[in-house]
N, C-alpha and C positions, 0 to 999 in steps of 0.2 A: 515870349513872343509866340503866338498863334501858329501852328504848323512844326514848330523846332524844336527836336528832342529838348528832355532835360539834360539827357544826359549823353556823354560821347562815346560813339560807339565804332571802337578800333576793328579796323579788319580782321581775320582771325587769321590766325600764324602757323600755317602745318606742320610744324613742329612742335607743337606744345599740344599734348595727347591728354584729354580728359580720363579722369582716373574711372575705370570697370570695376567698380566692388560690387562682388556680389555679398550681398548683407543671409543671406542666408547657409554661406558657409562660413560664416564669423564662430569663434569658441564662445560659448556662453562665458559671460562673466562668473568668476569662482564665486560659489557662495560664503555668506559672510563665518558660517560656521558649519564644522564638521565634525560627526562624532567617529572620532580615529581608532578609537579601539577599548573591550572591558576587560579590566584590571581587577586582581582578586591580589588578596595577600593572603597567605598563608595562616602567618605569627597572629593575625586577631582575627581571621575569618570575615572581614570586612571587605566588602563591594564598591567600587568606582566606576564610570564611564568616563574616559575621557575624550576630549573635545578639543580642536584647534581652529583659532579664528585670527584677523588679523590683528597688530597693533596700530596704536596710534603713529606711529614711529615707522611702520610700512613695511616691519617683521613680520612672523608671527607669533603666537603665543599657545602653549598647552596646557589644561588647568582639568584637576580632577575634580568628580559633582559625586558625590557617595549616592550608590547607586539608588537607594531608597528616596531619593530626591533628584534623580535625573531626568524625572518624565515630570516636571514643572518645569517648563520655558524660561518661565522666571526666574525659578533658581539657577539655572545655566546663563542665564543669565548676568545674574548678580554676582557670579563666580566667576563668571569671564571676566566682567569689569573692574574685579576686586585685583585680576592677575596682570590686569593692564590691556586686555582687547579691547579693540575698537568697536564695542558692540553697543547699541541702542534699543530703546522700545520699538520700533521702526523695525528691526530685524525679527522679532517676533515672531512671524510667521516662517521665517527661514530657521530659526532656533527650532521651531516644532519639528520641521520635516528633516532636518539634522538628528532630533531626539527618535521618530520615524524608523531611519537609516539601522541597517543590519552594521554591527562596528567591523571595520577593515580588518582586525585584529587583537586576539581572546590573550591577554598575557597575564601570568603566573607568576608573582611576587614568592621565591621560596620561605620560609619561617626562618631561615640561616645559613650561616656560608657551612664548607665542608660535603661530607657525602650526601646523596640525592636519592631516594628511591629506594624500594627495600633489596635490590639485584646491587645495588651502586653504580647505577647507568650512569649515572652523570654526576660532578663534581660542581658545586655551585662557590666562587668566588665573587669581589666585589668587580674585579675587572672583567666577567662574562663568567659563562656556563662551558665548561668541559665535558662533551658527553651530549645525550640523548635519553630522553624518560619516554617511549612510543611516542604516542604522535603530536606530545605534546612541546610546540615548538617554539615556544614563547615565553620558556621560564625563564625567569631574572634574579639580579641577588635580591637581599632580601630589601624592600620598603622601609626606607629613609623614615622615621618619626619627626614629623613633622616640630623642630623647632630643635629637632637634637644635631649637638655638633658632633663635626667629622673626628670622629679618635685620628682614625690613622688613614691613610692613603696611599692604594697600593696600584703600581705603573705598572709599564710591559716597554721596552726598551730594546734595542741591538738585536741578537739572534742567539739561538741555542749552542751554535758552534762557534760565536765568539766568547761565550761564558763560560764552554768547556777551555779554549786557547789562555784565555787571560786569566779566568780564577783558579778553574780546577787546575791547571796543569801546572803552576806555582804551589797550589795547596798542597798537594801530595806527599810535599817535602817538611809538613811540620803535622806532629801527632794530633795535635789538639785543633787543627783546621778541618786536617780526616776529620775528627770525633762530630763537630757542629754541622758538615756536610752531608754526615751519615746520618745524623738524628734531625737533620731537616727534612730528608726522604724520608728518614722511618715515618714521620710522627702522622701522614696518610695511614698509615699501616695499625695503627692502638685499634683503632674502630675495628678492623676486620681479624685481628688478633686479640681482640675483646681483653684489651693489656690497660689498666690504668694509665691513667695520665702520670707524669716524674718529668723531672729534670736535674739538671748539676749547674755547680754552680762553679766559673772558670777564675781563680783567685791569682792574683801575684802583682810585680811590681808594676808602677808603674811605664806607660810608654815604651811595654815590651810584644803590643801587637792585639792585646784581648779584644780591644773593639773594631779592630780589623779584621779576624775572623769572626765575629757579631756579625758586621757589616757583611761577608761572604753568606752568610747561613739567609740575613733579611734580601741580599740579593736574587737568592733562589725561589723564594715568596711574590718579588716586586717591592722590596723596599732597597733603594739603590744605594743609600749613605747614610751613613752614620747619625745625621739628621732626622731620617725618616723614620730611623728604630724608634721604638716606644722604651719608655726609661721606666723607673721606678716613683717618678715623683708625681703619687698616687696612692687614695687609700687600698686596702684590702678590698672593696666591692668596685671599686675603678679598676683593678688589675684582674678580679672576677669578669666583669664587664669586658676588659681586653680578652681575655682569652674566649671569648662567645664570638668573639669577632677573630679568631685568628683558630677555629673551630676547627679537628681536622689536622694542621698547618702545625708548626711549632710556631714558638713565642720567643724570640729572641729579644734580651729586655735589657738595655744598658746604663752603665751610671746606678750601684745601687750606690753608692757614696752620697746620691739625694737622698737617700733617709735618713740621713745626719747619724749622731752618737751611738741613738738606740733605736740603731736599725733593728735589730732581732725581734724587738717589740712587737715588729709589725710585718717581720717576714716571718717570722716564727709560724702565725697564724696564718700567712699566703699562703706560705709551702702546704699544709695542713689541708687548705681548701682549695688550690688546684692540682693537689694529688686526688682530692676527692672526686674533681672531676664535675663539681654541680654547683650554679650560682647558688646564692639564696634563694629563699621566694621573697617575692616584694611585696606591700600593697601594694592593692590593686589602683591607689588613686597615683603609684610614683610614676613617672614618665618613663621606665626601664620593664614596666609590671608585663609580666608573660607567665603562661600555662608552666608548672614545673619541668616537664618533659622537655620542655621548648629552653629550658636553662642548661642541661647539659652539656657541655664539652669531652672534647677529648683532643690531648696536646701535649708535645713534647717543649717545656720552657728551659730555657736556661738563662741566666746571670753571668754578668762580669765584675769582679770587684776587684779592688786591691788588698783585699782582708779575707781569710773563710768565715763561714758562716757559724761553725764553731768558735773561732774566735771573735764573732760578732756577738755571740752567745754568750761569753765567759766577761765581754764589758760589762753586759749588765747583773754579772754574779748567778748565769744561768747555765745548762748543760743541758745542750740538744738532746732528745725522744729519738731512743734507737728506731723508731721508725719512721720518724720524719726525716731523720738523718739520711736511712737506706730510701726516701722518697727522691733527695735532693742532694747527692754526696757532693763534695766539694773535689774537683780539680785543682790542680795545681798549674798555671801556667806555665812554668818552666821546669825545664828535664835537663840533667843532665849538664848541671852548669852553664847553661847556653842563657845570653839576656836577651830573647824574642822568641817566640811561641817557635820558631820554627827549630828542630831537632836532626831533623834529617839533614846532612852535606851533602851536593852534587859530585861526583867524583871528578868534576872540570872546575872544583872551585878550591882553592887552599886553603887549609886550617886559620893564616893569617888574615885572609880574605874575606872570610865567612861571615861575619858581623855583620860589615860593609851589604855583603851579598844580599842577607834577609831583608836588612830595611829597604833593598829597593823591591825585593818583591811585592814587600807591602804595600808601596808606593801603585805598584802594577797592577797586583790585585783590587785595590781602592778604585783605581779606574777600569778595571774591569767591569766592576761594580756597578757604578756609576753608567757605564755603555749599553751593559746585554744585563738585565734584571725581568725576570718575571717569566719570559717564555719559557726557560728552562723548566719548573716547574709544571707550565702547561702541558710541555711535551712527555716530563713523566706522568702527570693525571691519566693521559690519554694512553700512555703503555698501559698502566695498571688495568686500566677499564677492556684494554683489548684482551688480559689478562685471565680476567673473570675470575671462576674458583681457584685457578691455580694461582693466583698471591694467594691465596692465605697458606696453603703447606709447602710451599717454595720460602715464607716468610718465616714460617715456623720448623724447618727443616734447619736455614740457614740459625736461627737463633738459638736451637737445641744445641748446632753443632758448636757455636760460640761457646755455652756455657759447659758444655761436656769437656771443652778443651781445658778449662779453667783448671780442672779438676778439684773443684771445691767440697770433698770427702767429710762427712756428717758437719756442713757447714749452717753456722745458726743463721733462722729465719730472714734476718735481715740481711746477709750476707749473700741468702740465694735470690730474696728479692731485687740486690741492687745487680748481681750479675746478670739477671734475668733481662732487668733494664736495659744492661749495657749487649745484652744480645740482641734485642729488636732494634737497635741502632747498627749495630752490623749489619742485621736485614736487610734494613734498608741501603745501606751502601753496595750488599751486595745485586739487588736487585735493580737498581741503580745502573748497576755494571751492567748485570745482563741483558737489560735493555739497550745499553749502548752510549748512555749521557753521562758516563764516566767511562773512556774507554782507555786503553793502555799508551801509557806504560802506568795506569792503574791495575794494581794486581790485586787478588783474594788474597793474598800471603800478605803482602806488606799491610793493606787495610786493617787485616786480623789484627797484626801483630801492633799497629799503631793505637787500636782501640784499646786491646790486651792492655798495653802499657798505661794508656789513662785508665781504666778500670784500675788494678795493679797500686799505682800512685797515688788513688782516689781511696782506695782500701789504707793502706799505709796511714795515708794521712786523716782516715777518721780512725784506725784502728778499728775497726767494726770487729766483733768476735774475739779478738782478746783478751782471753781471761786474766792474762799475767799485768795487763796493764789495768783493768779492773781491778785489781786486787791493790797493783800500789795506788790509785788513786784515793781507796777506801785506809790503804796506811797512811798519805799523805793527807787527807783530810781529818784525820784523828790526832795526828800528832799536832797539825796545826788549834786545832780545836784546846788541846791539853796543854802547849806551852801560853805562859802570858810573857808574848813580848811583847818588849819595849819599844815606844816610839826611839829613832834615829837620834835623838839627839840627849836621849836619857839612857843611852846604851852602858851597859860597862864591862870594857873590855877584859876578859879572860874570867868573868864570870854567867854573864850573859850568851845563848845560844846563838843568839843574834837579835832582829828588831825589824819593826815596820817604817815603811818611808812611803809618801804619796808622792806618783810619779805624772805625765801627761797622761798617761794611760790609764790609769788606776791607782788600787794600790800595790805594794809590790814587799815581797818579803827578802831580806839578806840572811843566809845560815852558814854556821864555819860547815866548811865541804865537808869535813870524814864527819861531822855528827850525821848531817845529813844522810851521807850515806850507810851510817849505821843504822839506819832506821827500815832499809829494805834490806832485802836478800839481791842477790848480784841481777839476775833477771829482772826481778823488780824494779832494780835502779837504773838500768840500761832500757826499758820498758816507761820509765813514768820522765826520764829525763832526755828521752827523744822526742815521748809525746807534748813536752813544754818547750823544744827546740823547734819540734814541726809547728806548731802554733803559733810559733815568733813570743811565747813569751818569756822565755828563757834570754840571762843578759852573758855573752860569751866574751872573752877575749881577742876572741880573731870570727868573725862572721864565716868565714871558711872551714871552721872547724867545728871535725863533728863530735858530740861528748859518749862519753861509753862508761861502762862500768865499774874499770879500774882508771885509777889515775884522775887527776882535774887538771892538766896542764893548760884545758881549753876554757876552765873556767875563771872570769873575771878577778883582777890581782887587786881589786880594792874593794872594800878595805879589807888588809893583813891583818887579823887577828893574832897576837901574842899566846900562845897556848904552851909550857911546859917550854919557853923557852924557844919554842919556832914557831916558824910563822905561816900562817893557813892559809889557802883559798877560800874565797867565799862560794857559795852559788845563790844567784839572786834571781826571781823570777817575778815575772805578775801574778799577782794572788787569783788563783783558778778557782770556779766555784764550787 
């Protein structure tokens, strides 16, 4: 109708306040892409710019353009979209003045974990950088290969003084926890003690504690459990490979029982090539390929088995390299009659008690583990670096004083090499100390004496340097060599010395005792028939008993040979190589 709004028009309401924006202190809208910072790596000398923009999804996203192609739009582009940003042709002009932009931040991909710089400012891990290289503030571990999986993964958990409460202060009471706590501190210390890489290998029964101090040693790294160790089920260039990534660090490696039968096979030749201390080189076209220098390690590893390494040896009818041996000596897990690594009694705990007592520490230690993993470590990086020159004759003071104590007088090569070993691992325990992240009722006396004792046990049990048992080994392999005996079941008794029989094990020889024994001189016999008791491959009477030179009361009563009327001991062993 002519004269009458369209439309109705309400009185206005003084309470309803039209909104004041001023449009010109509004935040600009973020732009679609930004170049956040240049990336170098190290390990291949290759150049990135990265860039962050948003996704579809309403995140963001960060995606690297090799730098030789980050000043094409396009290619930033096409790389964004490849990592799932929400970018179009349409942004184009914003992708330019993104590529324009000075980067917020210059960061430094190291070549590898381990020490940093030629001073050792700084300590490069996968979990961050310990330390300082001037003014460079932006190094990182080293640049992930693009498609390569994660070996291992190492956390940071709890606190420093709950890992001294719950691990350390339980450890203290077993030798062989000392040994793997001291030579996980030491193994910082090879590089600046320019000491080859070694390790030992911790042998015995089962379910008596070995991967629980493993699990203590991977604790101090950042590996929290048993799970998180790295095992053995891997070739030789796989466990090369491990140790590039635990550079620096020891190598705690459990489960060698994954190499099946003939282990030796293939540890034989690890031990060999991470005492050497250098990957292979690769081609250049394999996905691992690096500069040789850039392959180097340096690492203290160690093993837990239920067997030694010698007798991993002697399966396949072979006999460990005096110097592979003195790379890698074998431990004994158990001392002293005791069934769990731990040695030492509390003097608040009873003789009847004590069993009981260990498995729960283990229990406590596990979850120590499990709670405070990793910082501890970080906090000794950072003593050593505030250290400077003085670790290394603080490191090699404590390690002289180790092997002086031994008193190892015109002892052969190998002998001085593996004590040598077992003193940069005191080093480190003691240095350890002196910093404070082992602190008392840890003592330089007891630590000495607990290492002493694995060293000591470790010697025993390869016999390193014995010429007496040299010699009967060279009689027992000649006498074996000269008789032909007979299979088991073509034996005849009271003319026959004895005969062959195939056991699970192998195979295994039965001899009447006194021939036996007339075949060495008394040291000899007491010398070659300890060394096939310590090896488990001697068959005894009583497992508690130990054999010696006169007498066989301890040796196995079947089968009695008929001889002149009485009746004989046997001694039966696994046929050694």
């Amino acid at each position: 109708m002519p004269g009458r709004g369209i439309m109705k028009i309400e009185p206005s309401d003084p309470r309803r306040r039209p909104l004041d924006i001023d449009w010109s202190t509004q935040p600009e809208p973020a732009p679609a892409v930004r170049k956040v910072a240049h990336v170098e790596d190290e390990a291949t000398g290759n150049a990135h710019d990265r860039f962050r923009a948003p996704t579809v999804l309403g995140g963001t996203v960060e995606f690297d353009v090799p730098h030789e192609r980050s000043e094409s739009a396009k290619q930033v582009l096409a790389e964004g979209r490849k990592k799932g940003a929400a970018l179009a042709t349409a942004d184009l002009a914003e992708i330019e003045e993104a590529i324009a932009s000075p980067p917020e931040h210059h960061i430094r991909h190291a070549a590898r974990n381990g020490w940093y710089g030629p001073q050792r400012q700084a300590f490069v891990r996968q979990t961050g950088v310990v330390g300082r290289v001037g003014g460079l503030r932006c190094i990182q571990p080293p640049r992930p290969k693009d498609g390569e999986p994660v070996l291992i993964t190492f956390r940071k958990a709890g606190t420093v003084q709950g890992w001294i409460d719950e691990v350390a202060m339980p450890a203290r009471f077993s030798s062989r926890a000392i040994l793997v706590i001291a030579a996980t501190f030491a193994a910082p210390l090879l590089r600046i003690l320019r000491f080859p890489s070694f390790g030992f290998n911790l042998f015995g029964a089962n379910k008596s504690g070995k991967s629980t101090i493993t699990t203590v040693a991977g604790s101090i790294i950042g590996l929290p459990n048993e799970a998180a160790l790295p095992n053995l089920n891997t070739t030789t260039a796989g466990l090369l490979q491990l140790a590039g990534i635990f550079n620096d660090c020891a190598l705690p490696l459990n489960e060698m029982a994954l190499l099946g039968p003939k282990a030796y096979e293939q540890l034989g030749p690890a031990i060999y090539a991470l005492g050497e201390s250098r990957d292979r080189t690769r081609h250049k076209a394999s996905t691992f390929a690096s500069d040789i220098e850039q392959s180097n390690f340096s690492t203290i590893f160690f093993f837990n088995s239920e067997r030694s390494i010698d007798e991993l040896a002697r399966q396949i009818g072979r006999e460990r390299p005096g110097g592979e041996r003195a790379r890698c000596l074998d431990v004994p897990a158990l001392q002293g009659g005791r069934r769990t690594v731990f040695d030492g009694r509390p003097d608040d705990v009873g003789e009847g008690e004590f069993h009981r007592w260990a498995l729960g520490q283990m229990v406590k230690m596990r979850n120590g583990c499990q709670a405070n993993h990793g910082f501890i470590f970080d906090a000794y990086l950072k003593e050593l670096i505030a250290l400077g020159d003085e670790v290394e004759s603080r490191a090699r003071q404590y390690a002289d004083a180790f092997v002086h104590a031994l008193d190892l007088q015109d002892a052969e090569s190998e002998i001085e090499h593996a004590a040598k070993c077992f003193g940069v691992i005191y080093a480190g325990a003691r240095i350890a100390m002196d910093v404070g992240l082992l602190p008392r009722p840890w003592r330089p006396v007891s630590v000495r004496r607990a290492i002493t004792r694995c060293f000591r046990e470790a010697q025993r049990t390869a016999r390193l340097g014995d010429p007496m048992l040299l010699k009967a080994k060279e009689r027992l392999h000649a006498r074996l060599l000269d008789l032909d005996l007979p299979e088991r079941e073509g034996v005849r008794p009271g003319v026959d010395l004895g005969y062959r029989w195939a056991g699970s094990t192998g195979e295994h020889i039965t001899i009447h005792a006194t021939s036996f024994a007339s075949w060495f001189e008394k040291r000899e016999l007491t010398a070659i028939l300890t060394w096939l008791d310590r090896t488990g491959a001697l068959h005894k009477a009583n497992a508690e008993s130990t054999p010696g030179g006169g007498g066989h009361d301890w040796a196995v009563s079947w089968p009695r040979w008929v001889k002149g009327g009485k009746k004989v001991r046997s001694i039966t062993f696994r046929l050694p190589s």
